[in-house]
N, C-alpha and C positions, 0 to 999 in steps of 0.2 A: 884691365880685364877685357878678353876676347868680344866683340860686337857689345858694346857696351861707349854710351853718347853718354858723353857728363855736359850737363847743364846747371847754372846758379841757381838757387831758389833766393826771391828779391821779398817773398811774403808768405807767412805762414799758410798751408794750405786749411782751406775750413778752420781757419781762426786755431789752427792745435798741432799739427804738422809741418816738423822741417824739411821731411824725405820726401819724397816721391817718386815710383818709380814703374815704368809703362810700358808693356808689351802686345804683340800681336797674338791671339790664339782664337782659330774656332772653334774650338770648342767655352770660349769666355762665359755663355749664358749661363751654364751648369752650378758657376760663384754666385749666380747671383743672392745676395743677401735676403731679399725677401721674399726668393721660395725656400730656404731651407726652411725643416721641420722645427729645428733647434740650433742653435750656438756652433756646434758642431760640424757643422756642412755635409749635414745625412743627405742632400739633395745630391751633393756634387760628388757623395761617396757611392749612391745607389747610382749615377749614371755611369761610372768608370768603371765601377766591377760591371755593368752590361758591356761596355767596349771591350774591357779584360776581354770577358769571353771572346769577342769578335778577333781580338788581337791572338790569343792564345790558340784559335782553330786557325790562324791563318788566311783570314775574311777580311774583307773589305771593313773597316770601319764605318759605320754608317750613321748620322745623325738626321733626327725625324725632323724638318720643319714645316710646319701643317702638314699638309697633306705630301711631300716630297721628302724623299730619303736622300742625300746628300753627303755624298763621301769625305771624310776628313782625313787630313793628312797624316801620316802615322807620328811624327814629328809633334803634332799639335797633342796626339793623345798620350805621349810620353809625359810632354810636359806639362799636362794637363795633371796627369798624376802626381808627378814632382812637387810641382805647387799645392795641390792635396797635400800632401804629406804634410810638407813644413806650414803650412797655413793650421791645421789641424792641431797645429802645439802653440800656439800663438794667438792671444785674443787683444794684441794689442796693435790693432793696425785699422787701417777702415779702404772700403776695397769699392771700387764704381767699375761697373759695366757698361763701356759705349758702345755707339755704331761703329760697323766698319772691324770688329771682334777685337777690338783694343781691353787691356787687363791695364786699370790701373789701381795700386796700392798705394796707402799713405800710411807715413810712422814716422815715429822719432827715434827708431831704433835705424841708423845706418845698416850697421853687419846684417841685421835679420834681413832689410833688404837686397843687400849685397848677398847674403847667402841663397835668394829666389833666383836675381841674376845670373853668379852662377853655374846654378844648377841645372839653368833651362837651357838651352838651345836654338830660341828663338832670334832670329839676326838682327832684329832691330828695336833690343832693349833700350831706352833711354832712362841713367837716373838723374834727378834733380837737388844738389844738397845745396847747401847755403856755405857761401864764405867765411870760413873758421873765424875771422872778426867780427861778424856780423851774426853769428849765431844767438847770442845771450839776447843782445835788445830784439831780437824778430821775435822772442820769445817772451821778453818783458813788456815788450809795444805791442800788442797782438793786431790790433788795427791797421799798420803801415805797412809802404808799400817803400823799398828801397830803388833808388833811384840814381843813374848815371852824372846827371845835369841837374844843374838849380832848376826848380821847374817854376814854370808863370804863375801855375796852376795847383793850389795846394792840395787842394783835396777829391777826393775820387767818389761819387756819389754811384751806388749801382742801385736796381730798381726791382721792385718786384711786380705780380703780373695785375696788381688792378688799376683798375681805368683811371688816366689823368685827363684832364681837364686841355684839351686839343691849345687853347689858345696858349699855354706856357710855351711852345713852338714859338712861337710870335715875340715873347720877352726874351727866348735865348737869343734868336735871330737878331736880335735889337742888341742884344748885349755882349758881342763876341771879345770887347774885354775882361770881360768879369766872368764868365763862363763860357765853356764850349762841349757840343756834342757832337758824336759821329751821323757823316750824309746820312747812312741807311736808317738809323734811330730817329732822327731827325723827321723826314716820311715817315715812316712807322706810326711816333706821334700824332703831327699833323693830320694822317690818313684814318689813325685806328683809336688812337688814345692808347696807347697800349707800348708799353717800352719795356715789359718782361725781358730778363736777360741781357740788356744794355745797362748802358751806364754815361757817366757827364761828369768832366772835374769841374772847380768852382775856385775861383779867385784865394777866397780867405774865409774866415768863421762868418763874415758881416754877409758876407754874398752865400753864404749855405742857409743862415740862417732866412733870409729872405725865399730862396726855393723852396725851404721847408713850407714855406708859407701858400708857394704858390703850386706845389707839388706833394705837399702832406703826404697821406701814408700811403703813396707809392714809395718812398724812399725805400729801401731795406735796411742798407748799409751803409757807412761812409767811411773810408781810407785815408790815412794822410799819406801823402808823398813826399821822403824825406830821402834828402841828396845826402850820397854817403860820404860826402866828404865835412858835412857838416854832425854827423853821427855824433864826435865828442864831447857837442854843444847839446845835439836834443838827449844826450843819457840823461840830464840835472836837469831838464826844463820843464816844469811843472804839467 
């Protein structure tokens, strides 16, 4: 398909998603999910009949940000509608608005994806599926993270945002065989106690279970990291 990056998906997204699939639009805030009124997308329908109009008299397109009115591309408001449309018959999918007016969608529905792609015209769609081998255990493992190389490092600890205790900095740093984290996370800790949105892999079960100890409930989540060449061994491994 025309401007259209295919990528592998290595791990379910939000633990429930094999798809995903990302584009550019400014008009992106309008999806957002928790201004709409209802299920529906009454938010992102009442803003597009206001552009209609602006489209159908031949006007500039115009979107309010605070206080500035800023012109959008007519390109963006086409396919802003397109994706209304098919979005609107479909409640099976879960949709994030970033910075930078990025649309990203998730689903387990490829075609429905493929059919947003497409339909839009944006030139720098990316989708992400998973290797037709690999599809059933991403979906039975929910937890893992598929992986090129045997890794040192089994397991993937990510974190959430309340306060750890500064001196665990001290035990990673001491222990760069058994766990490691990234420079900037690293300062982060040490500076703030604070490692929201980072993350740490960890030797084995024996070395998580001691972080748990020294990191309690910051943890969120843990990952394992499983090399796909070893896939036919972890389907039957308890």
């Amino acid at each position: 398909m025309k401007n259209l990056t295919l990528c592998e998906t290595n791990k379910l997204f939000y633990n429930q998603y094999l798809y995903k699939l990302a584009f550019s639009n400014n008009l992106n805030v309008i999806f957002r999910q928790e201004i709409q009124k209802d299920k529906k997308l009454s938010y992102a329908r009442e803003q597009i009949d206001k552009f209609a109009e602006q489209y159908r008299n031949n006007e500039p397109i115009m979107r309010q940000i605070w206080r500035t009115a800023v012109q959008v591309p007519e390109q963006d408001y086409l396919d802003a509608k397109e994706l209304y449309s098919i979005l609107k018959r479909s409640s099976d999918y879960k949709i994030r608005i970033d910075p930078q007016s990025t649309v990203t969608i998730f689903s387990n529905n490829e075609d429905f994806l493929l059919e947003i792609a497409g339909r839009l015209k944006a030139k720098n769609k990316v989708l992400h599926k998973p290797n037709e081998n690999y599809a059933k255990i991403l979906q039975d493992k929910t937890k893992i993270i598929l992986v090129d190389k045997k890794p040192d490092l089994k397991l993937k600890i990510n974190f959430n945002g309340k306060r750890c205790n500064k001196e665990f900095a001290n035990w990673i740093r001491a222990n760069t065989d058994k766990a490691r984290m990234g420079r900037i996370a690293l300062e982060n800790l040490e500076l703030y106690g604070y490692l929201s949105g980072f993350y740490m892999y960890v030797r084995d079960e024996k070395v998580l279970n001691l972080v748990t100890l020294l990191a309690g409930s910051t943890i969120r989540s843990v990952e394992k990291l499983v090399y796909k060449g070893d896939i036919d061994k972890y389907k039957y491994a308890e």
